[in-house]
N, CA, C and O of each residue as an XYZ file, in Angstrom:
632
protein
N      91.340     97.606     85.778
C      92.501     97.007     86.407
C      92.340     97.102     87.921
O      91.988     98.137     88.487
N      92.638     95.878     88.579
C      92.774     95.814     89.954
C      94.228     96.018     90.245
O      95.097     95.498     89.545
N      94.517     96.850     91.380
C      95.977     97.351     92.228
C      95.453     96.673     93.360
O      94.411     96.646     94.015
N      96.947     95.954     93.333
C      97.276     94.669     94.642
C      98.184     95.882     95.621
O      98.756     96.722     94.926
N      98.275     95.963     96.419
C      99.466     97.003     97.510
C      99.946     95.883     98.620
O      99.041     95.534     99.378
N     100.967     95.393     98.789
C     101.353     94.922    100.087
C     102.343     95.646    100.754
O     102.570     95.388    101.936
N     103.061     96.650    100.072
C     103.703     97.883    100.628
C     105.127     96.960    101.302
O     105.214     95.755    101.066
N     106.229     97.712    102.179
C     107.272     97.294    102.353
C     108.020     96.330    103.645
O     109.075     95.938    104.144
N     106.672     96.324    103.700
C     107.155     95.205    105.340
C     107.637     93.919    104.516
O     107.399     93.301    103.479
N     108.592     93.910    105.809
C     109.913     92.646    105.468
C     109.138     91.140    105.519
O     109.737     90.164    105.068
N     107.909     91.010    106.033
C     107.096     89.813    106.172
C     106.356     89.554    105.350
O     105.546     90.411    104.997
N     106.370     88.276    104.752
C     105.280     87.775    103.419
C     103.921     88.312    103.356
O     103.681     88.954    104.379
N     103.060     88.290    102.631
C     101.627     88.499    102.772
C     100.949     87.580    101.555
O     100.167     87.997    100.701
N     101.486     86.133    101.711
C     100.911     85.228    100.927
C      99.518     84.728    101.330
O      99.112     84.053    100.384
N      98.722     84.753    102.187
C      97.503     85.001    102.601
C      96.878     85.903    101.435
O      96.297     85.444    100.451
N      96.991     86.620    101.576
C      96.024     87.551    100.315
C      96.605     86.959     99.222
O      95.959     85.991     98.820
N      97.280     87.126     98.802
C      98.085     86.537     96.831
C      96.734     85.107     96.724
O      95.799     85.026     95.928
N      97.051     84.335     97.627
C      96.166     83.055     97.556
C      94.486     83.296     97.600
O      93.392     82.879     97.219
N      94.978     83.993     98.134
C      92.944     84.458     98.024
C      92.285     85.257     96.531
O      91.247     85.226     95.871
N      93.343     85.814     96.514
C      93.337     86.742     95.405
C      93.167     86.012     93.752
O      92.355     86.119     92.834
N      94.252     85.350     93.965
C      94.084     83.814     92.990
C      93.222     82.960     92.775
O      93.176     82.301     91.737
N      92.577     82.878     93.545
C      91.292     81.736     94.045
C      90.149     82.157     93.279
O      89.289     81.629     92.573
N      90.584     83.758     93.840
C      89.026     84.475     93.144
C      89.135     84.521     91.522
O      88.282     84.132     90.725
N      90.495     85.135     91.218
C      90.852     84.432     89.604
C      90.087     83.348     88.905
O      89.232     83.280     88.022
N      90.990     82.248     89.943
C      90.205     81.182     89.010
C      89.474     80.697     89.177
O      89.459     79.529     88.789
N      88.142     81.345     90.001
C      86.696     81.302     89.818
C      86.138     81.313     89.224
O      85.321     80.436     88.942
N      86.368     82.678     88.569
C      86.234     83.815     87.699
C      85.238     85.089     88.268
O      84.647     85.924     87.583
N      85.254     84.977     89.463
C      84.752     86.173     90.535
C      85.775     87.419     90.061
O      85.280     88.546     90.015
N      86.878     87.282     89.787
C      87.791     88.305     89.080
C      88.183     88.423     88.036
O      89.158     87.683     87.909
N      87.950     89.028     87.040
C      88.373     89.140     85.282
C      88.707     90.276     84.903
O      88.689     90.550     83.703
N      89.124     91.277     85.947
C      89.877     92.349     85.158
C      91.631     91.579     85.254
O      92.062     90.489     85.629
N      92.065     92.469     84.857
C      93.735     92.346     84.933
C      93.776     93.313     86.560
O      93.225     94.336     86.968
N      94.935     92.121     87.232
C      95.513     92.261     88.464
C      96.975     92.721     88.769
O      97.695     91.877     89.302
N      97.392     93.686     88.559
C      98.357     94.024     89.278
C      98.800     94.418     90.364
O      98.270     95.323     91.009
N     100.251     93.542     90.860
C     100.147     93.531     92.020
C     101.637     93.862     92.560
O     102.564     93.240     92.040
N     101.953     94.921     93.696
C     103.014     95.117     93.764
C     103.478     94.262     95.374
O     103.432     94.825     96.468
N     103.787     93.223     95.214
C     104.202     91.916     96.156
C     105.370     92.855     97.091
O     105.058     92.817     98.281
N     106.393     93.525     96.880
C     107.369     93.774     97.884
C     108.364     92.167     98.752
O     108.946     91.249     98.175
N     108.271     92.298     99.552
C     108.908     91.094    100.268
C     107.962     89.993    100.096
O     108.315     88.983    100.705
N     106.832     89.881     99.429
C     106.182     88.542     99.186
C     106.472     87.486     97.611
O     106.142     87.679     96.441
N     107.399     86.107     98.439
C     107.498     85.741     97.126
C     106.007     84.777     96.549
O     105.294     83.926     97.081
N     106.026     85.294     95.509
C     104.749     84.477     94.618
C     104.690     84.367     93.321
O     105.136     85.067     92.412
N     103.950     83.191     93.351
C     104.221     83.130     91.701
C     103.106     83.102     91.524
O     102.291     82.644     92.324
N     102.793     83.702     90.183
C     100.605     83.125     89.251
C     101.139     83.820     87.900
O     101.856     84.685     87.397
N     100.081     82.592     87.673
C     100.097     82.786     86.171
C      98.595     84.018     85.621
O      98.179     84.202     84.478
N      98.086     84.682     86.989
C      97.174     84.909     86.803
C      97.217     86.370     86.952
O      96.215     87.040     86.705
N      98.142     86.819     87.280
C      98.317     88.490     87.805
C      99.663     88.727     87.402
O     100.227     87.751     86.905
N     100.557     90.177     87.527
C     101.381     91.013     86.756
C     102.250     91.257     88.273
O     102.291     92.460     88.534
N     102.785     90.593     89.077
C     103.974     90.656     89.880
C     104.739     91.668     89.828
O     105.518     91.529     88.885
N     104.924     92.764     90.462
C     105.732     94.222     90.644
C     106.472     94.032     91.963
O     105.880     94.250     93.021
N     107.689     93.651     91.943
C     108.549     93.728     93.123
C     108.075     95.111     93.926
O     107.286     95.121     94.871
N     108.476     95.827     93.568
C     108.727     97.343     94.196
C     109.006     98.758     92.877
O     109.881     98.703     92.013
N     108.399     99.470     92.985
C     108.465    100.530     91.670
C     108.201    101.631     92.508
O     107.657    101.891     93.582
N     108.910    102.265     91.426
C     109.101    103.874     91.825
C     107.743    105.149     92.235
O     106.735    105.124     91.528
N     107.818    105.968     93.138
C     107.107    106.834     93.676
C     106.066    107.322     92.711
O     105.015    107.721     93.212
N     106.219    107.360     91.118
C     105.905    107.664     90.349
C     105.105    107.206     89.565
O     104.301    107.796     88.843
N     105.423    105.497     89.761
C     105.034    104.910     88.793
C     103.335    104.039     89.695
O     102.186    103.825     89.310
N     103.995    103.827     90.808
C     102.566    103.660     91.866
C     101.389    104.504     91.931
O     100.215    104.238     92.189
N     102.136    105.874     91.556
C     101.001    107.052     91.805
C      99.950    106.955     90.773
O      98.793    107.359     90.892
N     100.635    106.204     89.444
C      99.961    106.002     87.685
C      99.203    104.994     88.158
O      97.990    105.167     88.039
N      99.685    103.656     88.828
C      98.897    102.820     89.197
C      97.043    102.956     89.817
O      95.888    102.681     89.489
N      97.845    103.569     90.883
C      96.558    104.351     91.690
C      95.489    105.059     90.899
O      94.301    104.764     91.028
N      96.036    106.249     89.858
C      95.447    106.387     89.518
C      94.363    105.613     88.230
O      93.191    105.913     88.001
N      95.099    104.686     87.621
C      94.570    103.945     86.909
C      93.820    102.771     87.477
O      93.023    102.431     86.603
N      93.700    101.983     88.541
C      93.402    101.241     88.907
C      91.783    101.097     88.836
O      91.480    102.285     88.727
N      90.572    100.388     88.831
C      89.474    100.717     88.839
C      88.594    100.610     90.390
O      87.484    101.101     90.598
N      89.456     99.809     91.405
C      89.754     99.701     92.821
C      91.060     98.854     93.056
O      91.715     98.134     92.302
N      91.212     99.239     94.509
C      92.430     98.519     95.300
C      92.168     97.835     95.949
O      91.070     98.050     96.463
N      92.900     96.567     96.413
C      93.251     96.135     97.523
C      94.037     95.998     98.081
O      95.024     95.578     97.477
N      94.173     96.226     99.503
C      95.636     96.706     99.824
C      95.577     95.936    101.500
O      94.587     95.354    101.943
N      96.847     96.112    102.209
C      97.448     95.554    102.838
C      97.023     96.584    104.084
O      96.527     97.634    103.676
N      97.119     96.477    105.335
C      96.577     97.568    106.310
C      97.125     98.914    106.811
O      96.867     99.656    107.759
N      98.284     98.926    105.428
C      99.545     99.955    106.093
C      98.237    101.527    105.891
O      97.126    101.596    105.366
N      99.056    102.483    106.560
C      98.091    103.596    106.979
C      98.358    104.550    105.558
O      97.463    105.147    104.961
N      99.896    104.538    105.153
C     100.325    105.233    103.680
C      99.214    104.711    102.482
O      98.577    105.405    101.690
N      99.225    103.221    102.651
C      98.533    102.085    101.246
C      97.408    103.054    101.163
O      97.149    103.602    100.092
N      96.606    103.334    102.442
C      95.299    103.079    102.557
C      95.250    104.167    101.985
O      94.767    104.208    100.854
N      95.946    105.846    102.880
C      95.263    106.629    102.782
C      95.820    107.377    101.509
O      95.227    108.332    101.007
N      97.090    106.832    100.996
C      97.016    106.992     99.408
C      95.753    107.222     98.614
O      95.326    108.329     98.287
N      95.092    105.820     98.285
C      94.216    105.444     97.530
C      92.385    106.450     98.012
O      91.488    106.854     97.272
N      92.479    106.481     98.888
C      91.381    107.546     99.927
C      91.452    108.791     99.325
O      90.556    109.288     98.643
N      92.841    109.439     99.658
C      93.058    110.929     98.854
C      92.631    111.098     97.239
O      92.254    112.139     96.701
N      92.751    110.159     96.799
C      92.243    109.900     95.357
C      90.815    109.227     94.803
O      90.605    108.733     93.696
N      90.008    109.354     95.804
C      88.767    108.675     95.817
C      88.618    107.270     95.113
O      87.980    106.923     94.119
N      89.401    106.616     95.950
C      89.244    105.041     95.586
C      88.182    104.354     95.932
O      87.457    104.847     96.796
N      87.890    103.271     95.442
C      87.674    102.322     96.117
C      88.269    101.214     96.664
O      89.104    100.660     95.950
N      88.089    100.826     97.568
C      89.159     99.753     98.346
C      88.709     98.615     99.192
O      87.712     98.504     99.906
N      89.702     97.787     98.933
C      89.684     96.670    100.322
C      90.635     96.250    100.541
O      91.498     95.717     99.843
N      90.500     96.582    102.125
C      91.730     96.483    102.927
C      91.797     94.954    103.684
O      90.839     94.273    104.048
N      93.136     94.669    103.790
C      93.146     93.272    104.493
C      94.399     93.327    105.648
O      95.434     92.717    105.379
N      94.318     93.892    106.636
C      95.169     93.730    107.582
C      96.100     92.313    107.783
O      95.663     91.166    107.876
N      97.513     92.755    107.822
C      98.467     91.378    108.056
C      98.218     91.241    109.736
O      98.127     92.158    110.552
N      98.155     90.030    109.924
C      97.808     89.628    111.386
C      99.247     88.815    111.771
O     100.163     88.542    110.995
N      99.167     88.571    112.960
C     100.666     88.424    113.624
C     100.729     86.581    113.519
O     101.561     85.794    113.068
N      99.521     86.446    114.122
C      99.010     84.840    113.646
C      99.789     84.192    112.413
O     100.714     83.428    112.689
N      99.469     84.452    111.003
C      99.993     83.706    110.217
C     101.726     84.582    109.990
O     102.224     84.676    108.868
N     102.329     85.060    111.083
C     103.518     85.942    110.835
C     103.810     86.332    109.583
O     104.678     85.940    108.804
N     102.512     87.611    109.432
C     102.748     88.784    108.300
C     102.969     90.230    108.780
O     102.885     91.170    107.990
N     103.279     90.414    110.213
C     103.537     91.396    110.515
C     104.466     91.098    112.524
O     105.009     90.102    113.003
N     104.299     92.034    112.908
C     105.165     91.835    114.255
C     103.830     91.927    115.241
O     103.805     91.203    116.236
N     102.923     92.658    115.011
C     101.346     93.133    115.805
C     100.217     93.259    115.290
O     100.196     93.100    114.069
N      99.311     93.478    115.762
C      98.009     93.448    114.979
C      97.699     94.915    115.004
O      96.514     95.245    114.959
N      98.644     95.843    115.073
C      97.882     97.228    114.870
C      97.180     97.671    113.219
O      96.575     98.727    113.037
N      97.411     96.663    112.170
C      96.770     97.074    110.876
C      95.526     96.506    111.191
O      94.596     97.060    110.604
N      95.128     95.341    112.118
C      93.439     95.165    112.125
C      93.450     96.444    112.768
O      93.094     97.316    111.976
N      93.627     96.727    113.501
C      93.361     98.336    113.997
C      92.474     99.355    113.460
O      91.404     99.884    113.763
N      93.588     99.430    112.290
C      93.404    100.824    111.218
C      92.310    100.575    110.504
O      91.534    101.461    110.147
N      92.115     98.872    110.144
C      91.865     98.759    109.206
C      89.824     98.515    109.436
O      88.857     98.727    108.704
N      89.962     98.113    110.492
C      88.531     98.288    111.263
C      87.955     99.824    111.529
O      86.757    100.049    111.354
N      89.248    101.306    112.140
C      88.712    102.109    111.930
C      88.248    102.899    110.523
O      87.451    103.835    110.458
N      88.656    102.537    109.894
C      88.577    103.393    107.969
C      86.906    102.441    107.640
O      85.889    102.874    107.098
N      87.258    100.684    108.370
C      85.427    100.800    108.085
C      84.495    101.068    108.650
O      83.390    101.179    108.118
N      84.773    101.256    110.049
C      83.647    101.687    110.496
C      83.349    103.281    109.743
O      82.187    103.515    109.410
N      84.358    104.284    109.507
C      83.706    105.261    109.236
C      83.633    105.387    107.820
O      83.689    106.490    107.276
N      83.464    103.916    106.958
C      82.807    103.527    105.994
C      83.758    104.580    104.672
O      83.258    105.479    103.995
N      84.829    104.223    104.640
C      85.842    104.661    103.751
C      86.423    103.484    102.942
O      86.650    103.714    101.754
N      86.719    102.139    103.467
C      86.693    101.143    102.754
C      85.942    100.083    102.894
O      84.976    100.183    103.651
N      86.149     99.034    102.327
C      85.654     97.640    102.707
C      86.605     96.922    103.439
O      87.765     97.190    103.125
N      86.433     95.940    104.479
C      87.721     95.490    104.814
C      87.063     93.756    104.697
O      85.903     93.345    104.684
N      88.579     92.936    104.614
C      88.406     91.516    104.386
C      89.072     90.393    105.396
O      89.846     89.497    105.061
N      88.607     90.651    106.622
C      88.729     89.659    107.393
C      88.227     88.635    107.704
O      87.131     88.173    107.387
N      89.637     87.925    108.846
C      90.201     86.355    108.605
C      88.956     85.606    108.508
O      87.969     86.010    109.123
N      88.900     84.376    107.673
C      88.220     83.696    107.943
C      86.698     83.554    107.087
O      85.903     82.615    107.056
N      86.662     85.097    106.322
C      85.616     85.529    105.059
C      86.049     85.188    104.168
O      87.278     85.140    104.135
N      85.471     84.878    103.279
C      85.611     84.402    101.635
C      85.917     86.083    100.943
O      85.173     87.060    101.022
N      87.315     85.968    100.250
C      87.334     87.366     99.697
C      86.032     87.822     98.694
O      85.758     89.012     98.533
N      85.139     86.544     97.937
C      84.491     87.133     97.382
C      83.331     88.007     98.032
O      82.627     88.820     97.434
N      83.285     87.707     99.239
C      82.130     88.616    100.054
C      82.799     90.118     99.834
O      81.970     90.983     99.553
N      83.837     90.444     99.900
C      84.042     91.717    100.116
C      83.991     92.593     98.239
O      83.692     93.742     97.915
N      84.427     91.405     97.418
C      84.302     92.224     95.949
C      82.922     92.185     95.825
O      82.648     93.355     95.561
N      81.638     91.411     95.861
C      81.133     91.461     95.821
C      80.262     93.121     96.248
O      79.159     93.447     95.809
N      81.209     94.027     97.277
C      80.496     95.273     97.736
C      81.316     95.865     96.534
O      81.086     97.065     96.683
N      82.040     95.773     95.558
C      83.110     96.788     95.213
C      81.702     97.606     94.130
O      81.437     98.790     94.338
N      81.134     97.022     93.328
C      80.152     97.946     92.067
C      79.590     99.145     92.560
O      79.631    100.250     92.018
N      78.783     98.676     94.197
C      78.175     99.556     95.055
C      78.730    100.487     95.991
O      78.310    101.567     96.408
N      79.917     99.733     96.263
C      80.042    100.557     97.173
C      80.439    101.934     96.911
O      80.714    102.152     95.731
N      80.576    103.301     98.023
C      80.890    104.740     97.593
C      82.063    104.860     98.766
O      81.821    104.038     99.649
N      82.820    105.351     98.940
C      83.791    105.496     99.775
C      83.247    106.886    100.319
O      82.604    107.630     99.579
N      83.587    107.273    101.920
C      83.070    108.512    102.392
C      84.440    109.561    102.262
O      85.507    109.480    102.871
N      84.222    110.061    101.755
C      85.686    111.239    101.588
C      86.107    111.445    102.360
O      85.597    111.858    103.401
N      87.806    111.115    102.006
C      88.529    111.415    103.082
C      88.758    112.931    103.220
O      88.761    113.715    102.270
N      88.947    113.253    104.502
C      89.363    114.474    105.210
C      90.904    114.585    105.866
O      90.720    114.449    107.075
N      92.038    114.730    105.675
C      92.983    114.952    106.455
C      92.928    115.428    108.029
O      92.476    116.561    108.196
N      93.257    114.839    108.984
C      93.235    115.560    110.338
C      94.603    116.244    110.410
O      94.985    116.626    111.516
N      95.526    116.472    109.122
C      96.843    117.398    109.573
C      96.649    118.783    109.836
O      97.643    119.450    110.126
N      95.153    119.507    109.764
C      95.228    120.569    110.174
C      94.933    120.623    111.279
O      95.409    121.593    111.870
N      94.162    119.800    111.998
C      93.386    119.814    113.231
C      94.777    119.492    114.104
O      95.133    120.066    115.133
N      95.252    118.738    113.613
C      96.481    118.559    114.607
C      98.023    119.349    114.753
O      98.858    119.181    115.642
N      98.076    120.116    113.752
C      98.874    121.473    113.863
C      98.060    122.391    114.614
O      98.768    122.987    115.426
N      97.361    122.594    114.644
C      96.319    124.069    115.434
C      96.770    123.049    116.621
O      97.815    123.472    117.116
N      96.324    121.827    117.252
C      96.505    121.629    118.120
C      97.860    121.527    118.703
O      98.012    121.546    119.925
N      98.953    121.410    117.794
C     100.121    121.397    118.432
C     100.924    122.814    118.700
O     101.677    123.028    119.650
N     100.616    123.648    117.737
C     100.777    124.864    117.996
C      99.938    125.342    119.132
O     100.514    126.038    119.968
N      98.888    125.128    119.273
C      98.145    125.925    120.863
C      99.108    125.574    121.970
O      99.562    126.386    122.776
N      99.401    124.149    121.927
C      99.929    123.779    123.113
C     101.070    124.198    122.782
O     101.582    124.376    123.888
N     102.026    124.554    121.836
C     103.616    125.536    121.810
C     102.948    126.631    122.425
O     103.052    126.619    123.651
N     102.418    127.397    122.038
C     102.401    128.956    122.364
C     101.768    129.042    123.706
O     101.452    130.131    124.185
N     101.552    127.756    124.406
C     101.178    127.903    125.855
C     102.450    127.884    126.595
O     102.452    127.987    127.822
């Protein structure tokens, strides 16, 4: 099973759904797609549409999923990371107004350079990026919340 994430921003992310579909009915994609849309309306006859579900029931997702693709939020990503996913990320860009800024190309360029996901930008054929999913290995994530308590505490106790 593929996990779709577009997470809770109030702006569509019909850009990916359509790509996502495409690859469907290629047949570049033949597992079952579920996908949790949030504020994106869409329709297919080709994937399992999840408005929004509970803390609980995402976490089953995740874990069941066989990779993700997800949207550029920093929660989506580093969800699926903590759980040794595999992933591809697709940052909402301000251009087709799926977000307010481009800080998810941001994120979503740093997680590949240090080769934690795949990412699928504008203008690539999504199948280039499934195409890495068999091979690819994700580099384990590390939390920086300790590095950054030691650091915030040094600077309190100064």
């Amino acid at each position: 099973m593929i996990l779709v994430v577009l997470g809770t921003h109030e702006l569509p992310f019909t850009r990916l759904l359509k790509a996502i579909d495409e690859q469907i009915k290629r047949d570049t994609i033949r597992d079952e797609v579920v996908v949790q849309v949030g504020h994106t309306p869409f329709k297919s006859k080709h994937m399992k549409l999840v408005k929004f579900t509970s803390y609980e029931e995402m976490d089953r997702l995740y874990d069941e999923a066989d990779f993700i693709i997800t949207h550029g939020g920093t929660g989506s990503i580093t969800t699926g990371l903590k759980k040794g996913k595999k992933m591809i990320a697709a940052p909402r860009l301000v251009k087709y107004g799926e977000h307010n800024d481009n800080h998810q190309l941001e994120i979503v360029n740093q997680f590949e350079e240090t080769g934690h996901l795949v990412a699928w930008h504008d203008g690539i054929d999504l199948s280039e990026a499934l195409s890495k999913m068999p091979t690819f290995q994700p580099e384990p994530f590390q939390s920086g919340k300790k590095q950054i308590i030691s650091i915030l505490r040094e600077f309190i106790d100064k």
